[in-house]
N, C-alpha and C positions, 0 to 999 in steps of 0.2 A: 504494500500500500504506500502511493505517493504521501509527503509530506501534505499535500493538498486533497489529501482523501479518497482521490481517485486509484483504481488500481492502475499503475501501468502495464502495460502491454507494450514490450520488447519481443522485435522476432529479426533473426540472426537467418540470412542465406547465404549459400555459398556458389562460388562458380569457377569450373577449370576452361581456361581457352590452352589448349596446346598450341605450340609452335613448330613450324616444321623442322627445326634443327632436333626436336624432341623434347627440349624445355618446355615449358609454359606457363602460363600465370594463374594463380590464385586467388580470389576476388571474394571477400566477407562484405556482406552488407546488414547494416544491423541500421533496423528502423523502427522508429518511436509512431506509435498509432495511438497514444493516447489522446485524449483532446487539451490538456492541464500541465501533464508533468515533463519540467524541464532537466536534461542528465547533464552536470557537469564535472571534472574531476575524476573520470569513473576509468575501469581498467577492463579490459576482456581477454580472459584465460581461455584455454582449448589446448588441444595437442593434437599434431598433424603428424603426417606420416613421413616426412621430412624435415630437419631441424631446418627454421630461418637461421643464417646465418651470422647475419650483423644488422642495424637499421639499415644498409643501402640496396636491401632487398625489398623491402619496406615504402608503400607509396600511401600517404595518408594517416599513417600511423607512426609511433615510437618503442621499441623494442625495451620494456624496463626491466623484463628476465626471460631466462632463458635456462631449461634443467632438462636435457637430451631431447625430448620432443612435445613438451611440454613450454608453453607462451605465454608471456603476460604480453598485452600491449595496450597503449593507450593513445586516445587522439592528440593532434597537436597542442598545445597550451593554449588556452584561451577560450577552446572550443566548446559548443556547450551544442547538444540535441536535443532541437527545442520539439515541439509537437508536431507531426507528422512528419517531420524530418528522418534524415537515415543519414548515416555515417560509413564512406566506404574505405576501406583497403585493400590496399591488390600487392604480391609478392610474388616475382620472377622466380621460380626453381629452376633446379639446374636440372631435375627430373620428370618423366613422366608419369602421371599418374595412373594407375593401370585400372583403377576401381572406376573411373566414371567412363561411362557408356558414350558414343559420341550422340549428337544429337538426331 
């Protein structure tokens, strides 16, 4: 429950675009459907099946840890996801992901 009473509602999607060297990108998008609550400050954990390596893998976001394949990260300073807003990230691997189906 929001400070403002309301529940929020957070929902986290993901997207692989391969490339054809075999790389390809990584893409979270996490959006705010509330009508009320505003996120600022806030961190999003996950673990992927690839470590990020350092932030310059990193587009939108800031690498605050890192423990084998396991992520914190957080948006740039300042940011804040305000109501119906979304916040994306996208990170180059040097791999391909073999689980997602094409489209």
């Amino acid at each position: 429950m929001a400070e403002n009473g309301e529940r929020a509602f957070l929902r986290l999607d993901s997207d692989w675009t391969p490339m054809a060297d075999g790389r390809g990108v990584l893409t979270l998008k996490l959006s705010n459907s509330s009508a009320l609550s505003f996120f600022a400050d806030f961190r999003l954990a996950f673990t992927s099946l690839f470590p990020l390596l350092s932030d310059g893998q990193l587009r939108g976001a800031r690498l605050v840890e890192r423990i084998s394949n396991y992520h914190v990260i957080a948006p740039p300073k300042g940011f804040v996801l305000a109501p119906s807003g979304s916040w994306s990230v996208s990170a180059e691997l040097r791999h391909s992901l073999q689980h997602y189906l094409p489209r």
